[in-house]
C-alpha positions as a LaTeX table, in Angstrom:
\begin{tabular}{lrrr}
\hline
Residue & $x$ (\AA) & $y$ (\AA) & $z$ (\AA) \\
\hline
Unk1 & 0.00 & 0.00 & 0.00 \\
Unk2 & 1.39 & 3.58 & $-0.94$ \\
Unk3 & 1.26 & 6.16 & 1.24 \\
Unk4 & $-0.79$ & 9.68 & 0.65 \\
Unk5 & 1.22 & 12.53 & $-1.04$ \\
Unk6 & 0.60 & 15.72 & 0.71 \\
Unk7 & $-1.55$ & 16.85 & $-1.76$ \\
Unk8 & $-3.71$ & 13.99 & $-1.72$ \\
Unk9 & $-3.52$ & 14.62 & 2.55 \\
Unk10 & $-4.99$ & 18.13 & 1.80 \\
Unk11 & $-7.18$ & 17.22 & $-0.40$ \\
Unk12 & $-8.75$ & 14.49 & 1.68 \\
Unk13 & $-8.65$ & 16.65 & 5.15 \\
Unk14 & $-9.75$ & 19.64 & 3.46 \\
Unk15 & $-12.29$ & 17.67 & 1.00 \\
Unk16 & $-14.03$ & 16.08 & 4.43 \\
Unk17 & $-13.99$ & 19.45 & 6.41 \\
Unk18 & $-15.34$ & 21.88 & 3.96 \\
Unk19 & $-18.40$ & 19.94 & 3.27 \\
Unk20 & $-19.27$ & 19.36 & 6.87 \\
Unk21 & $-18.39$ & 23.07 & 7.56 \\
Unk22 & $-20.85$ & 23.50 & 4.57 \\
Unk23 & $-23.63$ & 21.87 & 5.61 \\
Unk24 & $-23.15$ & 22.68 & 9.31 \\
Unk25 & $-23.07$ & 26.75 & 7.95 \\
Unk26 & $-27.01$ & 25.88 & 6.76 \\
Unk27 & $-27.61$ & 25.53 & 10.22 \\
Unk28 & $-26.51$ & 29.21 & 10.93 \\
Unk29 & $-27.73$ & 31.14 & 7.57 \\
Unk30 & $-29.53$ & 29.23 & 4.69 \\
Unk31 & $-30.31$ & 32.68 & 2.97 \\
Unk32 & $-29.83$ & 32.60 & $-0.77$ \\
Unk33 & $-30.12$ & 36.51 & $-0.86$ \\
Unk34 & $-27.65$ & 38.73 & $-2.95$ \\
Unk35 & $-26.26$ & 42.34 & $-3.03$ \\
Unk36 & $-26.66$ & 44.09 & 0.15 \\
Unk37 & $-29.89$ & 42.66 & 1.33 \\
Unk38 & $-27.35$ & 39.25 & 2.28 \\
Unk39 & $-28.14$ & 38.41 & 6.15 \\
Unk40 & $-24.39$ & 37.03 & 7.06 \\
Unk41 & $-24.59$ & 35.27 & 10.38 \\
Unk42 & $-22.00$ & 33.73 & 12.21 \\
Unk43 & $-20.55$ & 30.17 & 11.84 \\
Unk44 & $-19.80$ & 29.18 & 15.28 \\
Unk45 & $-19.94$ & 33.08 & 16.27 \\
Unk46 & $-16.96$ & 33.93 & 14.21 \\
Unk47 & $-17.40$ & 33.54 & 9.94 \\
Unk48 & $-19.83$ & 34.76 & 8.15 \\
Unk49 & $-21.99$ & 32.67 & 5.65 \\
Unk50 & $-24.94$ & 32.40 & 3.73 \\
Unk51 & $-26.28$ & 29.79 & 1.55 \\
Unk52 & $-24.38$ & 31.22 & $-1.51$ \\
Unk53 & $-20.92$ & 30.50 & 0.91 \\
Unk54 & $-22.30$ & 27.39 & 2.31 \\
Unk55 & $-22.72$ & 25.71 & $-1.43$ \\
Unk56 & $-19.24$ & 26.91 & $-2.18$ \\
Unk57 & $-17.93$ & 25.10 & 0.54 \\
Unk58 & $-19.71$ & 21.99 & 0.16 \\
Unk59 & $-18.63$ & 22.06 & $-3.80$ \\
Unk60 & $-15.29$ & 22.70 & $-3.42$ \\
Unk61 & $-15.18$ & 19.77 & $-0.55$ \\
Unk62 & $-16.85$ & 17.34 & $-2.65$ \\
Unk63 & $-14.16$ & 18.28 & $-5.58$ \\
Unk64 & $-11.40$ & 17.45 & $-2.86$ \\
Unk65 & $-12.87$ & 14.50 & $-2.13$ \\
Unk66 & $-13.00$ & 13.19 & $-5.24$ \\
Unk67 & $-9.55$ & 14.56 & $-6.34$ \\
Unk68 & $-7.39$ & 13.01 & $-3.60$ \\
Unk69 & $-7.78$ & 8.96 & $-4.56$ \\
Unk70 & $-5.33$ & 10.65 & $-7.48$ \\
Unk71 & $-1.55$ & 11.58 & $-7.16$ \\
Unk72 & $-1.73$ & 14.02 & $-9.86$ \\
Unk73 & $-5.06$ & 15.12 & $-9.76$ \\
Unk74 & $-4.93$ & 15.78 & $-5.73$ \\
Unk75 & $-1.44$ & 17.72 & $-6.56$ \\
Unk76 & $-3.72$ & 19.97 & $-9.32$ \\
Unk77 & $-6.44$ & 20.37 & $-6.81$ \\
Unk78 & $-4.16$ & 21.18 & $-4.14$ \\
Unk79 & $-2.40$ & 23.93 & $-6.85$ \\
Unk80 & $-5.75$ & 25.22 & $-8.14$ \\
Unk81 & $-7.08$ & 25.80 & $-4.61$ \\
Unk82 & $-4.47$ & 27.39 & $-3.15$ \\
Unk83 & $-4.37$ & 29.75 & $-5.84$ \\
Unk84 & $-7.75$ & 30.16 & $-5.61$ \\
Unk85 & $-8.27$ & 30.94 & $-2.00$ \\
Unk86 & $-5.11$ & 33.58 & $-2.37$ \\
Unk87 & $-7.37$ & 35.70 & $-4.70$ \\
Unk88 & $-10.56$ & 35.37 & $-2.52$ \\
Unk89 & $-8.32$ & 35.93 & 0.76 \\
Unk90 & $-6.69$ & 39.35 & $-0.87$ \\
Unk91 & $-9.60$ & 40.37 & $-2.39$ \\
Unk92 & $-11.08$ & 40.02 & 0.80 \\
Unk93 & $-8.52$ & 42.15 & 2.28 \\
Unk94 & $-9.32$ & 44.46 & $-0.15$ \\
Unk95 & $-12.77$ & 45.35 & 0.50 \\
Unk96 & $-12.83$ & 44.98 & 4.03 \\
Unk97 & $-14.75$ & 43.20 & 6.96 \\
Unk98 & $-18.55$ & 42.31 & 6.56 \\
Unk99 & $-18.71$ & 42.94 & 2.84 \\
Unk100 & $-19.66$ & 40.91 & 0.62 \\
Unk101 & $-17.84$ & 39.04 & $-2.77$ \\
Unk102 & $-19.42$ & 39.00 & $-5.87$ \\
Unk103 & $-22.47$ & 40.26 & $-4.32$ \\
Unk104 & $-23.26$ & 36.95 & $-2.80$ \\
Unk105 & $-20.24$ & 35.49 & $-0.58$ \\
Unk106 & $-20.21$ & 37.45 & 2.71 \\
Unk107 & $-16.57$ & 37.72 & 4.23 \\
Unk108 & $-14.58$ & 39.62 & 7.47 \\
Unk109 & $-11.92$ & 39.59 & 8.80 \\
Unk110 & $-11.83$ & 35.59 & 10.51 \\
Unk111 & $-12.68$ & 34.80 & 6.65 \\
Unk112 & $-9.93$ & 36.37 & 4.59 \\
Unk113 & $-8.04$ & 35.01 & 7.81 \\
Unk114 & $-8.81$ & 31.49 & 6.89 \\
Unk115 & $-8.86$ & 31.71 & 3.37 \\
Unk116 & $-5.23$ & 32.60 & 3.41 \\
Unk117 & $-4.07$ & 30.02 & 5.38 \\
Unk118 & $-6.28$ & 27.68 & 3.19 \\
Unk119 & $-4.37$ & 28.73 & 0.06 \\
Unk120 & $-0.94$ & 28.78 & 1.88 \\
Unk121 & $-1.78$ & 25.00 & 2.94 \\
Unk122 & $-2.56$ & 23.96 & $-0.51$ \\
Unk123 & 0.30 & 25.71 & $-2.66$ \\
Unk124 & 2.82 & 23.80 & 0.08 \\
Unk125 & 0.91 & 20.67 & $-0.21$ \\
Unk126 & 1.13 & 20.90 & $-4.05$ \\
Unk127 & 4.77 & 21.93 & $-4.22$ \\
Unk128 & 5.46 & 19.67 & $-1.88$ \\
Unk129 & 4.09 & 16.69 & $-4.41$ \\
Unk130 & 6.37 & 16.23 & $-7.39$ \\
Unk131 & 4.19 & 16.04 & $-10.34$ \\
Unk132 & 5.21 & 12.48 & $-10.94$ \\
Unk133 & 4.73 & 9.60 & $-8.45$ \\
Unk134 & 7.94 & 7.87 & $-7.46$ \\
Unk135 & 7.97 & 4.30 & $-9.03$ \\
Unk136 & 7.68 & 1.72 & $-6.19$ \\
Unk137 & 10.00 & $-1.08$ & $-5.76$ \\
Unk138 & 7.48 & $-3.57$ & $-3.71$ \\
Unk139 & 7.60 & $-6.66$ & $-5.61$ \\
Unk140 & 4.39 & $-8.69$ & $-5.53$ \\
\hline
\end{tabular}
């Protein structure tokens, strides 16, 4: 049996906590609203969501999920991601605490927070994976 690269690690551990912090956010805002009339609340008193956020999360989970049984797909998802989450985190940054992305993804502060270290653990689990998997030498 082979053992996990790290970018099939993040993509499992991040695969399995995004969609349970996804479905666990409808608990705390289910709102599909957009613009400014978005009601963010709280995920465990500290992140904002809505339902817009809380499908994001659960997608981008169930992506993970399905990426890390693969060397070089986990090390693409782990890539992708992390440069994903640096744009959201800086543009985040950008337009400040309790606003809102795209007019339907409410961020602050804790978010951009998180988002960053998101996208800092996937770029160093993807350059931490060479692109090619080392042959093994097990014999059968």
């Amino acid at each position: 049996m082979q053992s996990r690269s790290p970018a099939q690690a993040y993509a499992l551990v991040f695969g399995i906590v995004l969609v349970a912090v996804g479905i666990l956010g409808f608990f705390y805002e289910s709102s599909f609203s957009t613009g400014d009339d978005i009601p963010a609340e709280g995920l465990l008193g500290i992140f904002d969501v809505n339902g817009w956020h809380n499908v994001v999360h659960i997608a981008s989970g169930l992506v993970g999920l399905a990426l890390s049984g693969s060397w070089s797909s986990a090390r693409l998802y782990a890539l992708g991601f992390g440069a994903v989450y640096t744009v959201v985190a800086i543009w985040g940054f950008v337009i400040g605490d309790g606003e809102v992305i795209l007019d339907l993804i409410p961020v602050n502060t804790e978010d951009n927070v998180l988002h960053a270290l998101i996208a800092a653990a996937g770029l160093g689990a993807g350059m931490a994976t060479p692109s090619t998997q080392a042959p093994t030498t097990a014999s059968a």
